[in-house]
C-alpha positions as CSV (number, residue, x, y, z in Angstrom):
1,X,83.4,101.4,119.2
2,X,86.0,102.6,121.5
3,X,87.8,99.5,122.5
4,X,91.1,100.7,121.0
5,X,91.9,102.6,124.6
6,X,93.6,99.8,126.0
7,X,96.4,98.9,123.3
8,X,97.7,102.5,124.1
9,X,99.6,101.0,127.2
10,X,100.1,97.4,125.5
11,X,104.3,96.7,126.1
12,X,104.6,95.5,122.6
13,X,102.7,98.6,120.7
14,X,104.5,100.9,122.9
15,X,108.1,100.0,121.5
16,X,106.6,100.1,118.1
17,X,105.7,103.5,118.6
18,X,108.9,105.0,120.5
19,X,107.7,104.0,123.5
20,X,104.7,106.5,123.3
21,X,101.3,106.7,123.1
22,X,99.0,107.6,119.9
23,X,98.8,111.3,120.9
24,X,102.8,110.9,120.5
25,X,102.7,109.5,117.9
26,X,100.3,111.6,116.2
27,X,102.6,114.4,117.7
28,X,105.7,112.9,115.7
29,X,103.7,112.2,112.5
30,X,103.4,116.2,112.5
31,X,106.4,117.1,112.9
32,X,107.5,114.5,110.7
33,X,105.1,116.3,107.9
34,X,106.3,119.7,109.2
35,X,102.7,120.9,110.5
36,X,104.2,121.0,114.1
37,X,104.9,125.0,113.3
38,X,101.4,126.0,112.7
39,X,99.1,127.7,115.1
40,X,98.9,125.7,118.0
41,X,95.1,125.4,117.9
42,X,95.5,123.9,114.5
43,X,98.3,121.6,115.3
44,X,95.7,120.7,117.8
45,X,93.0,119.9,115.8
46,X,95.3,118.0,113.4
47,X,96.8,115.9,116.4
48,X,93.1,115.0,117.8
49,X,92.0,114.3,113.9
50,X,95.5,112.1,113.4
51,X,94.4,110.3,116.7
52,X,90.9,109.8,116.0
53,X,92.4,108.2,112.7
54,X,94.7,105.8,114.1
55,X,92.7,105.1,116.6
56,X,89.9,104.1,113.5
57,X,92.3,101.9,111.9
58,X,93.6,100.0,114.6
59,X,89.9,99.2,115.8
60,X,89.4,97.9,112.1
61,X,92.5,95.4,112.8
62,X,91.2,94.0,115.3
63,X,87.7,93.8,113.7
64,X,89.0,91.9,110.9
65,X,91.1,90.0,113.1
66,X,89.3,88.7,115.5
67,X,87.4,85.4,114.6
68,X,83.6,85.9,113.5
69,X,82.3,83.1,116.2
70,X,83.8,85.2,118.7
71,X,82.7,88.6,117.2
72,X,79.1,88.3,120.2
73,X,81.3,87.2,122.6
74,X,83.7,90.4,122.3
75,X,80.5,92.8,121.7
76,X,79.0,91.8,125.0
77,X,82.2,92.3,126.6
78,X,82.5,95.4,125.4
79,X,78.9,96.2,126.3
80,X,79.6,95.3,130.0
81,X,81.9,97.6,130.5
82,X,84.6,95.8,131.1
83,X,88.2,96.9,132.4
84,X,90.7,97.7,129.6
85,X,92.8,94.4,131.1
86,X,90.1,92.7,130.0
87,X,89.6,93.8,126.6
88,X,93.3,93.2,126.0
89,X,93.4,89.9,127.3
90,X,90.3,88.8,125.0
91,X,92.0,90.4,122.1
92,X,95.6,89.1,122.9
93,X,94.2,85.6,123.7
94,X,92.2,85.2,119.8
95,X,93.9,87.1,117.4
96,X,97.4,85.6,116.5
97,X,99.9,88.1,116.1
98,X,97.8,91.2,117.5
99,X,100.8,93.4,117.8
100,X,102.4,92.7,114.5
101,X,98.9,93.5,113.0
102,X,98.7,96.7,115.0
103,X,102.7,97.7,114.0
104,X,102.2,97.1,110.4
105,X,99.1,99.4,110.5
106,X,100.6,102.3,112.1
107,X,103.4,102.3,109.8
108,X,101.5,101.4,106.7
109,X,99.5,104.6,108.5
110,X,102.7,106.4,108.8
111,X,103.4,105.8,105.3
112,X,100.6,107.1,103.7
113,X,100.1,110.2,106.0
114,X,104.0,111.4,105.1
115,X,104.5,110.3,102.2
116,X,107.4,108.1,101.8
């Protein structure tokens, strides 16, 4: 599923990340780890993999978060296409605490991928 798109510009994720987005974040995971001064195709491939990762754990999240009853409801949303407003609204609206959730994953994420 690829509904994760739309937290990218959510206000609240945005300060927990620096004010930047996942590939930013990614981008400052590197660094962080010191990979930032490899070849740049590599540090590409890490950044996309890194990305692709978060982007896999924060769907889970909100998979676990979301209430079961409503688990068709968000499905067929998703299914229709729906603008990413949308999706965040449905997600912000039934999930308590959505961007807490979200924070304590990236830096439980961060965490584990440096190190510390």
């Amino acid at each position: 599923m690829f509904f994760f798109k739309y937290l990218v510009y959510n206000k609240s994720m945005n300060e927990i990340t620096g004010s930047l987005e996942l590939g930013k974040f990614a981008e400052r995971l590197l660094e962080e780890k010191g990979l930032n001064v490899l070849e740049d195709e590599v540090v590409a491939q890490l950044k996309a993999d890194l990305v692709d990762r978060l982007e896999n754990r924060v769907n889970a999240v909100i998979l676990n978060a979301l209430p079961k009853d409503l688990m068709g409801d968000f499905e067929k949303l998703l299914d229709s296409e729906a603008g990413d407003g949308a999706v965040q609204e449905f997600c912000s609206k039934h999930i308590s605490g959505l961007d807490e959730l979200i924070a304590a994953e990236l830096v439980a994420f961060r965490r584990t991928y440096i190190g510390a």
